[in-house]
N, C-alpha and C positions, 0 to 999 in steps of 0.2 A: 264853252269857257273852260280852261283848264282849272283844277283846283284850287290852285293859289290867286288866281283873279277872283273866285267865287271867294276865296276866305278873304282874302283883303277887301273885296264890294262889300263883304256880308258884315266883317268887324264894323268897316267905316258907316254903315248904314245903321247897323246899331249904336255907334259914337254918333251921330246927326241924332236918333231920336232919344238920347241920354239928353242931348247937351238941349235941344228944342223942349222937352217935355223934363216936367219938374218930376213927375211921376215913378219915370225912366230911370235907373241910377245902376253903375256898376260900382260903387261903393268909394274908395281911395285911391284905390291900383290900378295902373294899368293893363294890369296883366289877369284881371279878371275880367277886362273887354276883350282882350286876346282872347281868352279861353273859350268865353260867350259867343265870340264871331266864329272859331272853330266847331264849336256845338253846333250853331246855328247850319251852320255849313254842312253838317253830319247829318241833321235832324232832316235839312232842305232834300239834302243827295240819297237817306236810305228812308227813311220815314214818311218822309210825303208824297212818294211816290203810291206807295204802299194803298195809303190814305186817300188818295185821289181816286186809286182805282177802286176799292173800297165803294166808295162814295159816288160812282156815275149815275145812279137813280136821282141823287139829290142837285147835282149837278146841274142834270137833263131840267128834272123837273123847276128847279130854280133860275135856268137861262143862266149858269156859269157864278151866280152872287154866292152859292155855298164855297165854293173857288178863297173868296175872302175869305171866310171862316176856318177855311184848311191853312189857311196863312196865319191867321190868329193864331190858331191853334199852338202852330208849328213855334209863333211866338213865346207862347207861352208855357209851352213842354221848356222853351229854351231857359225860360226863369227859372223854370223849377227845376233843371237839373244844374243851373249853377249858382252856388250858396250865397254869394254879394252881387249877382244881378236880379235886381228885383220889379216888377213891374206894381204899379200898385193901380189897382183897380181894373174892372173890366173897360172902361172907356179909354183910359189910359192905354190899354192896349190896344185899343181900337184906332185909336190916333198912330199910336207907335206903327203899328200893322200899316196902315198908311205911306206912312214916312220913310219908312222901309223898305216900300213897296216904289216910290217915285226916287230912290237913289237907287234900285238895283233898276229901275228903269231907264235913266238916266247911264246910267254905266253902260247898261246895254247898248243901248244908241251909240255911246263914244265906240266900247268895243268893236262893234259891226261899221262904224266905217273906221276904225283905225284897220282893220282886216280889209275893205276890199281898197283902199289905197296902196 
């Protein structure tokens, strides 16, 4: 996926678990889910890379479920580095991580056969 499909799946996946989960909040503006799906995009493309490879003992030994928790993670580095997106609580983000996780799934699917049509 090019950049800009990745930041636009990533803002709007983050606007689904804002708007689904009361928990979720980018504050007023829209332009602090802008920012958040940018970060998010950042954190996904240089940081979890990083993190994964890091982590293949845990991985191995977990059968892929630590996989989730690097997604967490990722989620939640995203909170914290931007100041009115806020996630509130660990389950909260556990949902969110989710949600997030079945619309960048979703995208994919349409993406891969908008490509081989």
């Amino acid at each position: 996926m090019s950049f800009l499909l990745r930041y636009a799946v990533s803002t709007l996946a983050l606007y689904v678990a804002a708007w689904a989960l009361d928990g979720i909040s980018y504050g007023d503006d829209w332009w602090t889910l802008l920012i958040a799906g940018l970060v998010f995009t950042l954190v996904n493309m240089v940081v979890k890379p990083i993190v994964t490879i890091l982590s293949i003992p845990f991985i191995i030994v977990t059968l892929g479920i630590f996989l989730f928790f690097i997604n967490l993670a990722m989620l939640a580095l995203t909170a914290l580095l931007v100041a009115d997106f806020t996630i509130d609580g660990f389950w909260t983000a556990v949902e969110g991580t989710i949600i997030v996780w079945a619309v960048n799934f979703v995208a994919t699917i349409i993406a891969t056969r908008t490509r081989d049509d």
